[in-house]
Structure formats: C-alpha cells, structure tokens
PyMOL commands that place a pseudoatom at each C-alpha (Angstrom):
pseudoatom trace, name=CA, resn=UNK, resi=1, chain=A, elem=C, hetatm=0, pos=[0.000, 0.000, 0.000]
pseudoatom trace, name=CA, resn=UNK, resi=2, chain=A, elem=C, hetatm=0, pos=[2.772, 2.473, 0.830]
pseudoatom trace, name=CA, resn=UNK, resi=3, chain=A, elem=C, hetatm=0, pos=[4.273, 1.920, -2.763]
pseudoatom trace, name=CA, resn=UNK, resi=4, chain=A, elem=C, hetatm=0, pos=[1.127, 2.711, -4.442]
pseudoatom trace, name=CA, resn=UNK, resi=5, chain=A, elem=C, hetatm=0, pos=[0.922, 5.667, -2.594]
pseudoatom trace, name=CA, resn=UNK, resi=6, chain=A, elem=C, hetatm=0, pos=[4.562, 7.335, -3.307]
pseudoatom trace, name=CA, resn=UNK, resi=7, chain=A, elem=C, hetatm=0, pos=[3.946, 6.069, -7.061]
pseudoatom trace, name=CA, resn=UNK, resi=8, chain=A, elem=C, hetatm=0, pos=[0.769, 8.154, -7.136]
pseudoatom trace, name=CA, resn=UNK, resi=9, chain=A, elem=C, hetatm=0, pos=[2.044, 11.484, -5.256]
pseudoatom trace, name=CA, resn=UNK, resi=10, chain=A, elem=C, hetatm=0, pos=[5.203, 11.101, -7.833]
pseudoatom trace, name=CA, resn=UNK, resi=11, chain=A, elem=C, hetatm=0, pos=[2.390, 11.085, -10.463]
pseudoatom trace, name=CA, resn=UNK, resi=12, chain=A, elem=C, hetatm=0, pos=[0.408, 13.698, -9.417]
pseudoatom trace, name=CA, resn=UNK, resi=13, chain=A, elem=C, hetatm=0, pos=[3.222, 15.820, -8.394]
pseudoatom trace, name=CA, resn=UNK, resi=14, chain=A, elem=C, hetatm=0, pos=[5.081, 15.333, -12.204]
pseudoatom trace, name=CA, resn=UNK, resi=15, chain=A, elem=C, hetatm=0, pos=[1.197, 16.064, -13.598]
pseudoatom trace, name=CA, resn=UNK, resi=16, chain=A, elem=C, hetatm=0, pos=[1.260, 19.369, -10.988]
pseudoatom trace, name=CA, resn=UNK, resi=17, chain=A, elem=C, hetatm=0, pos=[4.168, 20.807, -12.684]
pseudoatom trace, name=CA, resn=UNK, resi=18, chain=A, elem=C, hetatm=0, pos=[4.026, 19.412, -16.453]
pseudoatom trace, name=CA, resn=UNK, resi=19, chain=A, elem=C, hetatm=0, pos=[6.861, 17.589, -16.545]
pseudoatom trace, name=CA, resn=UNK, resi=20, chain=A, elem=C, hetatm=0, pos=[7.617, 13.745, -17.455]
pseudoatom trace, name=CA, resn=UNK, resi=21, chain=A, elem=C, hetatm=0, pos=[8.234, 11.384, -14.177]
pseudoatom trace, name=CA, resn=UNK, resi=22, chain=A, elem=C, hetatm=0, pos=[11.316, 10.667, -15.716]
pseudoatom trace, name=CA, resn=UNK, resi=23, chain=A, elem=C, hetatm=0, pos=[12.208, 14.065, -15.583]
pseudoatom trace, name=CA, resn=UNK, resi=24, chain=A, elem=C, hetatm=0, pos=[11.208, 14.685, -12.275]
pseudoatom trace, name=CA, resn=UNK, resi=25, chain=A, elem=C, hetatm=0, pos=[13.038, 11.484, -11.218]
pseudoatom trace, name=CA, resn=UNK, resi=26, chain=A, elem=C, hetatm=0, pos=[16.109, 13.010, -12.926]
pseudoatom trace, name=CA, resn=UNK, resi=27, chain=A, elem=C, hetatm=0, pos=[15.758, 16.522, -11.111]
pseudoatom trace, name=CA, resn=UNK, resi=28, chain=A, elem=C, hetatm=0, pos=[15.463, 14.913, -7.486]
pseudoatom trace, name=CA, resn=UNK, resi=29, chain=A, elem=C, hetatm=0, pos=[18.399, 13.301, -8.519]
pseudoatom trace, name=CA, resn=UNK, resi=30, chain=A, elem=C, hetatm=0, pos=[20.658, 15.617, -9.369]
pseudoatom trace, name=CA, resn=UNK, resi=31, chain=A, elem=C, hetatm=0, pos=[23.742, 16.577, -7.576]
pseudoatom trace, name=CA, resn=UNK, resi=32, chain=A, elem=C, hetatm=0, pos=[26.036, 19.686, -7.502]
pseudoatom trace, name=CA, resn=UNK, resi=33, chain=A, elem=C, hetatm=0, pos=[28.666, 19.522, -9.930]
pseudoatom trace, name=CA, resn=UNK, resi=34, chain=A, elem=C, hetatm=0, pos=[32.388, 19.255, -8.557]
pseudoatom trace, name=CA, resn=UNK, resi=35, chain=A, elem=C, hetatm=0, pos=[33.528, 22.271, -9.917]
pseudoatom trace, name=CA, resn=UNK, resi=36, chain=A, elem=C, hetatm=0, pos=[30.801, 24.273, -8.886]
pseudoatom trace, name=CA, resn=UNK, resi=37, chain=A, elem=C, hetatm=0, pos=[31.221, 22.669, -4.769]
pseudoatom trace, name=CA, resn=UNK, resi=38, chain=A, elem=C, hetatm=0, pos=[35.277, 23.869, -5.409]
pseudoatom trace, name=CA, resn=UNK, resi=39, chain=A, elem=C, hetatm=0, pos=[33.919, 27.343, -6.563]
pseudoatom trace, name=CA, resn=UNK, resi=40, chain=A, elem=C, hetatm=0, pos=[31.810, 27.533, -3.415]
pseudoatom trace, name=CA, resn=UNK, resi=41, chain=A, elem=C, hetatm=0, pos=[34.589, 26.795, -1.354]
pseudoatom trace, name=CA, resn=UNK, resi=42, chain=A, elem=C, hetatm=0, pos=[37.688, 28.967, -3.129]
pseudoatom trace, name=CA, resn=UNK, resi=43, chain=A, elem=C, hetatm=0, pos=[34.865, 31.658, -2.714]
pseudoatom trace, name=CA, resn=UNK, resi=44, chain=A, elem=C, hetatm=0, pos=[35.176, 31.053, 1.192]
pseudoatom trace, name=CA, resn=UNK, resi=45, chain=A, elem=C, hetatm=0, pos=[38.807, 31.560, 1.018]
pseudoatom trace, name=CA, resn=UNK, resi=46, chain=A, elem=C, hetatm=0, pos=[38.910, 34.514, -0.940]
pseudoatom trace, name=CA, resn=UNK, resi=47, chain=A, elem=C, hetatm=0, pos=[36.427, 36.343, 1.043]
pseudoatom trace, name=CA, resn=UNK, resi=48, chain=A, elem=C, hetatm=0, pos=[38.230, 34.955, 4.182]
pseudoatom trace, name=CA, resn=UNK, resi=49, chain=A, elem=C, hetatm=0, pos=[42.091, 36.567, 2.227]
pseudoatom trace, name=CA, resn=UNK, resi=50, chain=A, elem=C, hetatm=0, pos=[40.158, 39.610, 1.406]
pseudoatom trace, name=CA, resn=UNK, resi=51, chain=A, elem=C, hetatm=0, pos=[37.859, 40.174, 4.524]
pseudoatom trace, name=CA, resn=UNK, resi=52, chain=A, elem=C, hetatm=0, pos=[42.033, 40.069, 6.350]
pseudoatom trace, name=CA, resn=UNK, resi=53, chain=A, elem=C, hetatm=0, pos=[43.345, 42.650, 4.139]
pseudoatom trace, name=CA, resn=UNK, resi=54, chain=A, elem=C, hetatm=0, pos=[40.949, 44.810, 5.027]
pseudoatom trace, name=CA, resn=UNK, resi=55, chain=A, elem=C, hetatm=0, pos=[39.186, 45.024, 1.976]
pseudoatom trace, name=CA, resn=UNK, resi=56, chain=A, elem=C, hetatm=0, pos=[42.614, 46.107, -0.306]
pseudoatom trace, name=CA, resn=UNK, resi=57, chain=A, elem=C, hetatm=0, pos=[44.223, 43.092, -1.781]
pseudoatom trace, name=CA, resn=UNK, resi=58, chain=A, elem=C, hetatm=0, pos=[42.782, 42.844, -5.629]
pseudoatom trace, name=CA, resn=UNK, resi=59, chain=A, elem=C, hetatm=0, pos=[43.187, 39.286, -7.793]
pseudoatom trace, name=CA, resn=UNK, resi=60, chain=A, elem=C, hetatm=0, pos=[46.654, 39.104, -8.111]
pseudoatom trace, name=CA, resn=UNK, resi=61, chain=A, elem=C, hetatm=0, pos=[47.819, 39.093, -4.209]
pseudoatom trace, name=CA, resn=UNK, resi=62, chain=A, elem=C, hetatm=0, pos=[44.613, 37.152, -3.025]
pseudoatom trace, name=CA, resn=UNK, resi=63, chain=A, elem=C, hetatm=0, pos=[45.739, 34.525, -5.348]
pseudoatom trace, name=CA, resn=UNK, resi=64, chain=A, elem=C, hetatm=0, pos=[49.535, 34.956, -4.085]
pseudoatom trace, name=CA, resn=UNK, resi=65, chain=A, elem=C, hetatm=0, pos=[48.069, 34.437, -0.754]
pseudoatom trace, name=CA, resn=UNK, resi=66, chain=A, elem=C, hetatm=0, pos=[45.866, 31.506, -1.441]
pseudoatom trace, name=CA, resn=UNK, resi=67, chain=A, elem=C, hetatm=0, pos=[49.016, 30.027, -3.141]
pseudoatom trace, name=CA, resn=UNK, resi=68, chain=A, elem=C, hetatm=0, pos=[51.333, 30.322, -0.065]
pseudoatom trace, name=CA, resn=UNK, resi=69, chain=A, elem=C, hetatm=0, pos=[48.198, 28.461, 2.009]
pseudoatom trace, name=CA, resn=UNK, resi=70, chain=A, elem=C, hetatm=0, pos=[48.910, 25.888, -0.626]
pseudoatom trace, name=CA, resn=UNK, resi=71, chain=A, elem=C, hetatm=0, pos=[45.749, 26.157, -2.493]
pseudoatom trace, name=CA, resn=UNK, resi=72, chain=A, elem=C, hetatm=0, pos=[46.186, 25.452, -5.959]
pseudoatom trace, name=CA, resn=UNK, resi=73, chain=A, elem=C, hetatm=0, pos=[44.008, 27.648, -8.514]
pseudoatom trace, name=CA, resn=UNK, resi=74, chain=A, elem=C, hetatm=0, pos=[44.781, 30.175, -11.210]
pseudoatom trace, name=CA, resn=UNK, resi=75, chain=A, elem=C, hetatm=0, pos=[44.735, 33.843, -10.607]
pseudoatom trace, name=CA, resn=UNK, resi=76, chain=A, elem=C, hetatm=0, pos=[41.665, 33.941, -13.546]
pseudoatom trace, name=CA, resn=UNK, resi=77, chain=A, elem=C, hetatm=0, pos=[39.542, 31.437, -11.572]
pseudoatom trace, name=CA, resn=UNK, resi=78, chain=A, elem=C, hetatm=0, pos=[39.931, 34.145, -8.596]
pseudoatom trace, name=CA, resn=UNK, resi=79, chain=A, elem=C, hetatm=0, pos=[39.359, 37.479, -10.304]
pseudoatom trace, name=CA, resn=UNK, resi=80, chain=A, elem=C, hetatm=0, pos=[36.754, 35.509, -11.949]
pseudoatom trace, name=CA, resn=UNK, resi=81, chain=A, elem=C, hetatm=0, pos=[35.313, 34.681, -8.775]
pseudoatom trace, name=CA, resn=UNK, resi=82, chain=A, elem=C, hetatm=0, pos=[35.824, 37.947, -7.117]
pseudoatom trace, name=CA, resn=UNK, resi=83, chain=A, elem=C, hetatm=0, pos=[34.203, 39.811, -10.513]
pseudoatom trace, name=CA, resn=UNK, resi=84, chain=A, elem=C, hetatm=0, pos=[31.139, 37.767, -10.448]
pseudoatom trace, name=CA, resn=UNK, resi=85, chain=A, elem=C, hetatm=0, pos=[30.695, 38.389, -6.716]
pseudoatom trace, name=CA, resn=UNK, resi=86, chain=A, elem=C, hetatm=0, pos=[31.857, 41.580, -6.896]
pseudoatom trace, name=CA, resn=UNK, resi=87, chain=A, elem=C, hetatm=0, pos=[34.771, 41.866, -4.637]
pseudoatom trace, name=CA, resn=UNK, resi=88, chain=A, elem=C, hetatm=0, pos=[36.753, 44.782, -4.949]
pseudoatom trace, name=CA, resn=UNK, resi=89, chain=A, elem=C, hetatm=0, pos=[39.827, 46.218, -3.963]
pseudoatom trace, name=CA, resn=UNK, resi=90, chain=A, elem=C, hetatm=0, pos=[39.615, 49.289, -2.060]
pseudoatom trace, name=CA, resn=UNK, resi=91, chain=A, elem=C, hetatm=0, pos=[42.457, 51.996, -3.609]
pseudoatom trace, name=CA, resn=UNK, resi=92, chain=A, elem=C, hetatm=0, pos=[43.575, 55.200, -2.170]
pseudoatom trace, name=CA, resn=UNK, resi=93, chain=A, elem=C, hetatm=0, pos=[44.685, 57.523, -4.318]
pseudoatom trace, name=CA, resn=UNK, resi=94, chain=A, elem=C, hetatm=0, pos=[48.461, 57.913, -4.232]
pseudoatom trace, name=CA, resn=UNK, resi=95, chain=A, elem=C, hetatm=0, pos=[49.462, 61.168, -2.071]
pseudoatom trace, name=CA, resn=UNK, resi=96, chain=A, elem=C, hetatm=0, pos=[51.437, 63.782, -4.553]
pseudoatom trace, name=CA, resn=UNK, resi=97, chain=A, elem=C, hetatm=0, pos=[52.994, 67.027, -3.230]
pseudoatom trace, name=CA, resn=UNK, resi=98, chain=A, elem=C, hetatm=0, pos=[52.089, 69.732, -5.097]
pseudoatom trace, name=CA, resn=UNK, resi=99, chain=A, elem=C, hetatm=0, pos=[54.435, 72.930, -4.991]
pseudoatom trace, name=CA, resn=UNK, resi=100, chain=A, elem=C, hetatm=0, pos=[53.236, 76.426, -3.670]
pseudoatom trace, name=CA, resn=UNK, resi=101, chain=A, elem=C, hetatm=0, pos=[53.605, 79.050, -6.791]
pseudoatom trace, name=CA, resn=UNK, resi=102, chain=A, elem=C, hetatm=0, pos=[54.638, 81.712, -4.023]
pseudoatom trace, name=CA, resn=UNK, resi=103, chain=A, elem=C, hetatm=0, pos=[57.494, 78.960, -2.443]
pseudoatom trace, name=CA, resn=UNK, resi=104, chain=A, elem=C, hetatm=0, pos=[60.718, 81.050, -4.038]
pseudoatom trace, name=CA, resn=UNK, resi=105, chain=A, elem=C, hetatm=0, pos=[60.487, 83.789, -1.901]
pseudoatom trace, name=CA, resn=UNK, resi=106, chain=A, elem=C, hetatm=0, pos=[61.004, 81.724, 1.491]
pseudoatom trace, name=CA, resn=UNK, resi=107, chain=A, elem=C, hetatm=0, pos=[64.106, 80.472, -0.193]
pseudoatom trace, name=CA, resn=UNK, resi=108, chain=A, elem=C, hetatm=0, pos=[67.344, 81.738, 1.626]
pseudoatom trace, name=CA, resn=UNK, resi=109, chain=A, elem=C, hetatm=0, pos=[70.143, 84.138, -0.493]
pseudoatom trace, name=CA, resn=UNK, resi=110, chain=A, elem=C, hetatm=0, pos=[72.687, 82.157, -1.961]
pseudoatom trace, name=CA, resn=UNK, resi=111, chain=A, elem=C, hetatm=0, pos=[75.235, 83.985, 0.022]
pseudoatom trace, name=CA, resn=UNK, resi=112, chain=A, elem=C, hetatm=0, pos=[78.420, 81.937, -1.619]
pseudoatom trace, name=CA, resn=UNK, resi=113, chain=A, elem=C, hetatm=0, pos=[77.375, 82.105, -5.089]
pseudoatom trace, name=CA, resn=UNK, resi=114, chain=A, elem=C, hetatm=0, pos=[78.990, 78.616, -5.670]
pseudoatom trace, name=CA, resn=UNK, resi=115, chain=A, elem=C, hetatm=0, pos=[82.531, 79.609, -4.297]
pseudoatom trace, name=CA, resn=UNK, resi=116, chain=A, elem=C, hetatm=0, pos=[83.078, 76.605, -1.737]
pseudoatom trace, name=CA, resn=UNK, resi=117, chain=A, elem=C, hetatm=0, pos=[86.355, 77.419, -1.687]
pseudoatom trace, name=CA, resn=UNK, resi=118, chain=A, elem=C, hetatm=0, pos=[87.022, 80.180, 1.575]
pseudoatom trace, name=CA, resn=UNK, resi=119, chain=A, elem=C, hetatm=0, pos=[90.339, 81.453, 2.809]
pseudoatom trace, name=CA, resn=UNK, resi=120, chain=A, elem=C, hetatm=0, pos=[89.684, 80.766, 6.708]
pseudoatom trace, name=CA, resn=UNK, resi=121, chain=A, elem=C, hetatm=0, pos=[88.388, 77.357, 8.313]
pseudoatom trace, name=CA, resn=UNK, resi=122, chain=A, elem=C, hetatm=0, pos=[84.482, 77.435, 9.453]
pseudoatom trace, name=CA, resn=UNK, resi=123, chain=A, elem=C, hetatm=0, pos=[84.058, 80.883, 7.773]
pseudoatom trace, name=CA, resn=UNK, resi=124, chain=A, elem=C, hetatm=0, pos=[81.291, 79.331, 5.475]
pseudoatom trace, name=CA, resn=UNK, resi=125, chain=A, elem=C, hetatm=0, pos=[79.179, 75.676, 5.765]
pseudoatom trace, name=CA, resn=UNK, resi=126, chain=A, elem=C, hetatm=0, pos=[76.997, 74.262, 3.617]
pseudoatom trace, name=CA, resn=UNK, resi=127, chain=A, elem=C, hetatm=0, pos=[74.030, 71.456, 3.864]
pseudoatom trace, name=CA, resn=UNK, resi=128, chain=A, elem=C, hetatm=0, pos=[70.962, 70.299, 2.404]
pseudoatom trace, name=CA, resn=UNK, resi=129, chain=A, elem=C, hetatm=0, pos=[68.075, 70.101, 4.767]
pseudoatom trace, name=CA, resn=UNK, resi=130, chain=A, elem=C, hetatm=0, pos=[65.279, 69.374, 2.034]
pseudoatom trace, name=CA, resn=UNK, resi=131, chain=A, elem=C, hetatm=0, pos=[64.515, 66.297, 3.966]
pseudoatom trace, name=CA, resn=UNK, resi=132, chain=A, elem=C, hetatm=0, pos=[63.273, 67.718, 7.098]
pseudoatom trace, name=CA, resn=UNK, resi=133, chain=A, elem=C, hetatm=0, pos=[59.583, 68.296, 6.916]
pseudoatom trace, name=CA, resn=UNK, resi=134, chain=A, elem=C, hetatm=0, pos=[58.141, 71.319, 8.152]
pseudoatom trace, name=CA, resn=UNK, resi=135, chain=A, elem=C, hetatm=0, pos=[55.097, 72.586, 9.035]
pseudoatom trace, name=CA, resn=UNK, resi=136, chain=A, elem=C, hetatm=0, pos=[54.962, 75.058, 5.635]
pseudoatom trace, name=CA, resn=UNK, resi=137, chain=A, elem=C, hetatm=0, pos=[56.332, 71.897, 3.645]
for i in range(1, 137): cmd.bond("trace and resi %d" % i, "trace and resi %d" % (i + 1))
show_as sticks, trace
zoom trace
C-alpha cells in the first residue's frame, strides 16, 4: 500500500508541474557539480584573504596568498570569482605634493654664489636640509 501511494504522489506531483516522471526522477536526482562545490569553497577563502586585508588586496595578491596556504588555482579562476561576486579592492589615491607658486620667496640668499672654496676654516658651511619636513612643507 505504501508503494502505491509514493507512485501516485510522484504522479500527481510530475502532472502538478508538467513535466515527465522521468524528468522529475532526474531533477530529485541531481547533484552539484564538482567544480561548482570547489567554486563555493575557493569563494570562502577569498572572502576569508580579502575580509584580512581589510578590503585592499585585488586578484593578483589574493591569489599569491591563497598560493602560499597551498591552495592550488589560477589567478583567472579568482578574479573571476571575485568579478562575479563583486569583490573589490579598495584603492587610495596615491598622495602627490604639489608645490606652492609663491614657495621662491622663502628660499634663503645664496650667500656663496657657488665659491666653496674660503680662505679661513668654518668661515662658510653648507648642507641640504630638504629632507626635514616642516610645518609650511
């Protein structure tokens, strides 16, 4: 009695949504493929790589760290990955000094007009302090 009732829900469920039994057989059945289960879990990983970056590491150095964890993928499979889940690096924009058009006048006189050569010891000394930052720059 108990098979004639699972053979009859299968019917009417396979009737319920127009499709063969065969075909509903088939769809119960099927699995996950393997390569979408290793996507799944190289997704983990790479949200896990980026997630410790703090949000900054793009493609190329999540794969370079996945690599020295001993995972073995390509650096496509991971910016594919990270592009269709849309993971992406966060960039600052690189800092560049920009010069002041009035800077010339704090500029000291060049009071030795290239002659390093003086008559008396400690008379005149010269040095380059460009590498000190100030508060004017």
């Amino acid at each position: 009695m108990k098979m004639n009732c699972h053979l009859y829900s299968i019917f009417r469920m396979s009737t319920v949504l127009g499709v063969s039994r065969s075909a509903y057989y088939k769809s119960i059945k099927s699995h996950i493929g393997k390569r979408v289960r290793e996507d799944a879990q190289l997704l983990r990983l790479i949200k896990a790589a980026y997630a410790q970056s703090r949000m900054t590491y793009g493609s190329p150095r999540i794969h370079a760290t996945l690599k020295d964890e001993g995972i073995i993928c390509s650096q496509k499979r991971v910016a594919k990955l990270m592009r269709d889940n849309q993971i992406i690096s966060i960039t600052k924009k690189k800092f560049r000094y920009k010069s002041k058009t009035n800077s010339r006048k704090d500029i000291a006189d060049n009071k030795l007009q290239q002659n390093f050569k003086v008559e008396v010891i400690n008379k005149a000394w010269a040095s380059d302090i460009t590498y000190i930052s100030t508060q004017q720059g």
